[in-house]
N, CA, C and O atoms as a GROMACS GRO file, in nm:
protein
  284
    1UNK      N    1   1.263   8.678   4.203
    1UNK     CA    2   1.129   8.715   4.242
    1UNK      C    3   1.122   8.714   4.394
    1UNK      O    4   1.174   8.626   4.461
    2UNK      N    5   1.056   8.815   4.443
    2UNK     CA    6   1.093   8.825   4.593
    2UNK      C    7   0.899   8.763   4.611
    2UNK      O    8   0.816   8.762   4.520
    3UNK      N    9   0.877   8.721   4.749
    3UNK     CA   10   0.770   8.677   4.785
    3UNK      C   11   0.719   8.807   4.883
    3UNK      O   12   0.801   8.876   4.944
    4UNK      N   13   0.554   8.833   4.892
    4UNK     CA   14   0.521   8.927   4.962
    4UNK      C   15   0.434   8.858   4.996
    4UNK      O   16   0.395   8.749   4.956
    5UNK      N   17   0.393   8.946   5.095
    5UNK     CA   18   0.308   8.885   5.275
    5UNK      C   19   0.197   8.827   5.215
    5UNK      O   20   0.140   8.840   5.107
    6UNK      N   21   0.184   8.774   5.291
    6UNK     CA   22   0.027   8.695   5.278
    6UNK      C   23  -0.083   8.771   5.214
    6UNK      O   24  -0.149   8.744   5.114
    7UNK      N   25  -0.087   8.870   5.295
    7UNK     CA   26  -0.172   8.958   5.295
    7UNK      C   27  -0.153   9.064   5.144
    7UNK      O   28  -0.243   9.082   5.061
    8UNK      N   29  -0.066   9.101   5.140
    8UNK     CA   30  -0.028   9.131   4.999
    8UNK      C   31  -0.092   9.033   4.897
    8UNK      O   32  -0.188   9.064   4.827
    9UNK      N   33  -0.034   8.923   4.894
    9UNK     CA   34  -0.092   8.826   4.780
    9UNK      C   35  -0.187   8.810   4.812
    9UNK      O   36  -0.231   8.747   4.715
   10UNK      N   37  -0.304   8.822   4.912
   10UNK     CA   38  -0.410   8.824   4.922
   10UNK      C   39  -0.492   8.965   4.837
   10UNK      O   40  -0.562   8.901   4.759
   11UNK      N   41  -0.499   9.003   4.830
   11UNK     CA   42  -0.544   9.127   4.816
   11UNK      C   43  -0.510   9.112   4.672
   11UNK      O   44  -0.600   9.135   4.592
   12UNK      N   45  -0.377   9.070   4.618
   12UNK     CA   46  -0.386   9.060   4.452
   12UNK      C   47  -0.450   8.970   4.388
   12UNK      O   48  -0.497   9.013   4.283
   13UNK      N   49  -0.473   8.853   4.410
   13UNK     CA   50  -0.500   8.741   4.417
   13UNK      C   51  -0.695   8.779   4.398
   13UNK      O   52  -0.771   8.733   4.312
   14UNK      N   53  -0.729   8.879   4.517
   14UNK     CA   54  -0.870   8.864   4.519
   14UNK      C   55  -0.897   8.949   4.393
   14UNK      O   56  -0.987   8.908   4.320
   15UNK      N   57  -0.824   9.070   4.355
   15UNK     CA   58  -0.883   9.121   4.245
   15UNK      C   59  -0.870   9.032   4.106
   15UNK      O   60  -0.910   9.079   4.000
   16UNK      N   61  -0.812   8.903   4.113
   16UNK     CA   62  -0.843   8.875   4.016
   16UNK      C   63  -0.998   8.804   3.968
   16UNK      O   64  -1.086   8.791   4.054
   17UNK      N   65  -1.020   8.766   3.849
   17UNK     CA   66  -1.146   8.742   3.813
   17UNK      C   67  -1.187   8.602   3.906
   17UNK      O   68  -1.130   8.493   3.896
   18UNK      N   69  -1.312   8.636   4.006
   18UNK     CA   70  -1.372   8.507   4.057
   18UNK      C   71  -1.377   8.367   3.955
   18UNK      O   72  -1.353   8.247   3.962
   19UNK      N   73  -1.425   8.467   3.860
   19UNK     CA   74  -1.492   8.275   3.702
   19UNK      C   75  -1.292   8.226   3.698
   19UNK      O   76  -1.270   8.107   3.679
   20UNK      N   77  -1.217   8.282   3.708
   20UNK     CA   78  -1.055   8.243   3.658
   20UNK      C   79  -1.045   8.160   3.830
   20UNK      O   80  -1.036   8.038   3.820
   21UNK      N   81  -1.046   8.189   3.909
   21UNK     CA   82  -1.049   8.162   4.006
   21UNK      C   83  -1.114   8.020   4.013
   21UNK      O   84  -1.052   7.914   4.007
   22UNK      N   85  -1.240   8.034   4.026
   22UNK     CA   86  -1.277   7.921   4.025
   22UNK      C   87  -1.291   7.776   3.881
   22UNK      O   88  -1.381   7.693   3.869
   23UNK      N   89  -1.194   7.791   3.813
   23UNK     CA   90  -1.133   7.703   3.679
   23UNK      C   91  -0.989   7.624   3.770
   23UNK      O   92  -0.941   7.513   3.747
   24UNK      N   93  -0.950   7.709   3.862
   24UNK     CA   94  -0.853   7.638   3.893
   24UNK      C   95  -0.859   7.489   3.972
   24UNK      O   96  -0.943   7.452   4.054
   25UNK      N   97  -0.718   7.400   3.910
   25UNK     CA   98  -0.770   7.334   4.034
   25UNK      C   99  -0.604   7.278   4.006
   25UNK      O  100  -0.507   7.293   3.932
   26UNK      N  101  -0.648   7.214   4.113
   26UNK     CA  102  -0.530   7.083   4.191
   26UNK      C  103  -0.438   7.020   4.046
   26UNK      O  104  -0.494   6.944   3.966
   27UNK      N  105  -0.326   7.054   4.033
   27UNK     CA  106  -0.267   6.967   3.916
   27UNK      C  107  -0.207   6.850   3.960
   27UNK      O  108  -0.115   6.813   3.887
   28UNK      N  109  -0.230   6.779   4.061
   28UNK     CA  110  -0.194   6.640   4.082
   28UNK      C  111  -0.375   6.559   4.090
   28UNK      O  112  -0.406   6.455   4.032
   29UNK      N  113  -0.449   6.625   4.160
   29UNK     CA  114  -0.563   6.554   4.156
   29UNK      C  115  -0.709   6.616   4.096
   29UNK      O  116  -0.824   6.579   4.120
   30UNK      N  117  -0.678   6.684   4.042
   30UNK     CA  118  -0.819   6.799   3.938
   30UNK      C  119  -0.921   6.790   3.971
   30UNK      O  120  -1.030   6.757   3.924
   31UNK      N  121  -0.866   6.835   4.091
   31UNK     CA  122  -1.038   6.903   4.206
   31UNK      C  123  -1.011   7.027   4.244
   31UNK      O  124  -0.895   7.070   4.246
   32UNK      N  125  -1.126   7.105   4.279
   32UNK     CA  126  -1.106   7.226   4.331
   32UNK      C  127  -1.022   7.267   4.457
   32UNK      O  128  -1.010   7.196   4.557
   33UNK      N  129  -0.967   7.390   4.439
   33UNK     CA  130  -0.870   7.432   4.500
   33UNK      C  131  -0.963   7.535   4.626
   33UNK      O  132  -1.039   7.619   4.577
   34UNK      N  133  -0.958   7.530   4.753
   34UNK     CA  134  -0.981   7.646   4.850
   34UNK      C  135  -0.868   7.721   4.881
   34UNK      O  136  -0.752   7.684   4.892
   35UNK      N  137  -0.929   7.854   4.895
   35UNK     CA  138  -0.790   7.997   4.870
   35UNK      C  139  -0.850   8.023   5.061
   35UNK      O  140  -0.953   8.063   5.116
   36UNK      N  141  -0.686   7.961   5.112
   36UNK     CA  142  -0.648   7.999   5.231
   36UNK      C  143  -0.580   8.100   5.264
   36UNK      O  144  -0.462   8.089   5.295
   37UNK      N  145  -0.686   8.293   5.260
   37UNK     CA  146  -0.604   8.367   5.236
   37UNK      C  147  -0.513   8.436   5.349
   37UNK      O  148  -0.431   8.525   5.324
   38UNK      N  149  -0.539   8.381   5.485
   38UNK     CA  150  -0.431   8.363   5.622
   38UNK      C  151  -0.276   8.372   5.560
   38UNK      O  152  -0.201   8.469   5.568
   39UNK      N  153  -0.244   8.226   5.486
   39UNK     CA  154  -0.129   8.148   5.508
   39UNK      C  155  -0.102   8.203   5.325
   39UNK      O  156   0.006   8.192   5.266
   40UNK      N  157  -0.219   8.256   5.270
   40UNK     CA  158  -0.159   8.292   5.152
   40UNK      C  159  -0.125   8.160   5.050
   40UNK      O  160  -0.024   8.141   4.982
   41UNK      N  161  -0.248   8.073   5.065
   41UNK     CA  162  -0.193   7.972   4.925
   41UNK      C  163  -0.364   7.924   4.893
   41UNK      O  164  -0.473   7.954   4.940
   42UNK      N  165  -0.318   7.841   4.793
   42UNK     CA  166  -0.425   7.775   4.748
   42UNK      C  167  -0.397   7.647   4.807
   42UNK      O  168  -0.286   7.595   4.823
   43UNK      N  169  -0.537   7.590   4.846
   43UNK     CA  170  -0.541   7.434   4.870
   43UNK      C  171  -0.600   7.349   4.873
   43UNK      O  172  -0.715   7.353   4.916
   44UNK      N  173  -0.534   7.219   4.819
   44UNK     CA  174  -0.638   7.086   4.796
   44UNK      C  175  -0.625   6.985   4.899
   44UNK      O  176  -0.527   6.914   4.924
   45UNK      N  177  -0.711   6.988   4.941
   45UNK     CA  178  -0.775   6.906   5.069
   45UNK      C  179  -0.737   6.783   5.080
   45UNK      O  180  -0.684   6.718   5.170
   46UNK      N  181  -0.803   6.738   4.882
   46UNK     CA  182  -0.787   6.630   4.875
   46UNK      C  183  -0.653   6.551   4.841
   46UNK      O  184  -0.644   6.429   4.826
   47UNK      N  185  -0.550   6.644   4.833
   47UNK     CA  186  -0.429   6.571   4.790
   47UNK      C  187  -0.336   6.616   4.906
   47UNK      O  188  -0.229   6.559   4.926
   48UNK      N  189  -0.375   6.706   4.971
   48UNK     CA  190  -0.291   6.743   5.135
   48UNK      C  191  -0.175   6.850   5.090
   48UNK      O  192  -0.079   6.871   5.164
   49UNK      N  193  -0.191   6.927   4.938
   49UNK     CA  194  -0.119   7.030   4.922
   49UNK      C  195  -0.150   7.153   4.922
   49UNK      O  196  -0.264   7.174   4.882
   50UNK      N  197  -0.081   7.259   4.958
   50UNK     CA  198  -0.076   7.422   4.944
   50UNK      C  199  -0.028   7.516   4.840
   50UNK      O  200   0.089   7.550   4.858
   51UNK      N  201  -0.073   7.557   4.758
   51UNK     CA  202   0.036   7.584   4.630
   51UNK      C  203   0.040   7.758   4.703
   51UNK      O  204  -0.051   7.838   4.724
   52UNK      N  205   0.180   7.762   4.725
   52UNK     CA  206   0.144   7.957   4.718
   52UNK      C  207   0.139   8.056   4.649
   52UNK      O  208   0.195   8.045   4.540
   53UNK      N  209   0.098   8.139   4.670
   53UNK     CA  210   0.070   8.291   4.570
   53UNK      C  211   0.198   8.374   4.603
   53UNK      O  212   0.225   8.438   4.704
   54UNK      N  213   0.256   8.357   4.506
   54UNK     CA  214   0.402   8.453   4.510
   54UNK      C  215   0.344   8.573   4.388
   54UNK      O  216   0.323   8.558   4.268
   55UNK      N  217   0.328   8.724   4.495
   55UNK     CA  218   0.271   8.843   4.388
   55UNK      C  219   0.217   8.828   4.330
   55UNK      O  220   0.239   8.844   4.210
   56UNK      N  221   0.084   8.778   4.391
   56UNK     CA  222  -0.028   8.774   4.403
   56UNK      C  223  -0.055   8.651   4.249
   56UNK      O  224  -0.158   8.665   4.182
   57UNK      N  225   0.033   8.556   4.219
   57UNK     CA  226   0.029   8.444   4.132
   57UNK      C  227   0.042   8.322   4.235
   57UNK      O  228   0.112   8.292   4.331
   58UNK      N  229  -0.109   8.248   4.132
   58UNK     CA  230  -0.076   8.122   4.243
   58UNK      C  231   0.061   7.993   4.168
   58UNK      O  232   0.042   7.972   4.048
   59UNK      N  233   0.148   7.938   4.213
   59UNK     CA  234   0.221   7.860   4.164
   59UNK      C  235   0.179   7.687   4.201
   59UNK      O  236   0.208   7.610   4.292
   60UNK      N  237   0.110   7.680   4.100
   60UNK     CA  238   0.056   7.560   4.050
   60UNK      C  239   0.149   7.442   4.024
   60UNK      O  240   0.119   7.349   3.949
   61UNK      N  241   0.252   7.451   4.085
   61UNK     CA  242   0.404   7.274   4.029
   61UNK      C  243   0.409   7.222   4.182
   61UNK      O  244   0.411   7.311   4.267
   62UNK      N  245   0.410   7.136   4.210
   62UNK     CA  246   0.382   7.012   4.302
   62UNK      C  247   0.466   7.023   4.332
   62UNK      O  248   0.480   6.953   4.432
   63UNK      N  249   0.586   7.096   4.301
   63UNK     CA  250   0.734   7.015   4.372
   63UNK      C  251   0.774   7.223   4.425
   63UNK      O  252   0.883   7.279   4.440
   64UNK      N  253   0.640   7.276   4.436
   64UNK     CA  254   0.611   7.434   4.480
   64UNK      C  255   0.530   7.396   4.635
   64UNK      O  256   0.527   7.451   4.745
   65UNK      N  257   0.487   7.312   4.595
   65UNK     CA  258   0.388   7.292   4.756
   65UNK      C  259   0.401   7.258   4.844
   65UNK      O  260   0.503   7.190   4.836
   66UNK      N  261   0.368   7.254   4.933
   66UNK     CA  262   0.358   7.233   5.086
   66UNK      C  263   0.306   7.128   5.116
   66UNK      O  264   0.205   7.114   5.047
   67UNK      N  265   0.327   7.012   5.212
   67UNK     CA  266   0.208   6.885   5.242
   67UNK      C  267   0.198   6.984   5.378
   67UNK      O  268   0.269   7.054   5.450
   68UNK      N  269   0.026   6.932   5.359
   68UNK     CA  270  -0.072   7.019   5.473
   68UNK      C  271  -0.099   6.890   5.578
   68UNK      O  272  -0.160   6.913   5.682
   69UNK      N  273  -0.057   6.767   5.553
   69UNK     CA  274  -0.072   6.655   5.656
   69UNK      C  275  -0.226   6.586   5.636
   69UNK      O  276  -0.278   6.494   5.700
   70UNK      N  277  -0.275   6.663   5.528
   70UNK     CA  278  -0.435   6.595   5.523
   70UNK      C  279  -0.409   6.507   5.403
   70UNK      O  280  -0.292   6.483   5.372
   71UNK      N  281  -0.516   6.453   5.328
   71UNK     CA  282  -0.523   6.419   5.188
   71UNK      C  283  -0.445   6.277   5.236
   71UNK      O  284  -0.417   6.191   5.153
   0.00000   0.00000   0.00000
């Protein structure tokens, strides 16, 4: 699976359904997720992770994410 630009997964990502969108959340701490669509990921604030959208799917596994230095 190849990864595309930010901006790409942005744009796929937005056509999907807002209500699906907002069901998601954080699978280490099951709070809502904010869609940082700059850097192209989803993120929880509260746990200091980034999950990214690889074609235009967000990848939701903890050991996929990024520490953002917060949380």
């Amino acid at each position: 699976m190849t990864e595309g630009s930010a901006e790409e997964n942005f744009a796929m990502l937005r056509d999907m359904d807002e209500a699906l969108l907002a069901r998601l959340v954080c699978p280490s701490t099951r709070t809502p997720l904010r869609h940082d669509a700059i850097a192209g990921e989803l993120v929880s604030d509260q746990a200091g992770l980034a999950y990214p959208i690889r074609d235009g799917i967000p990848v939701l596994l903890i050991e996929a994410a990024r520490r953002t230095g917060t949380g």
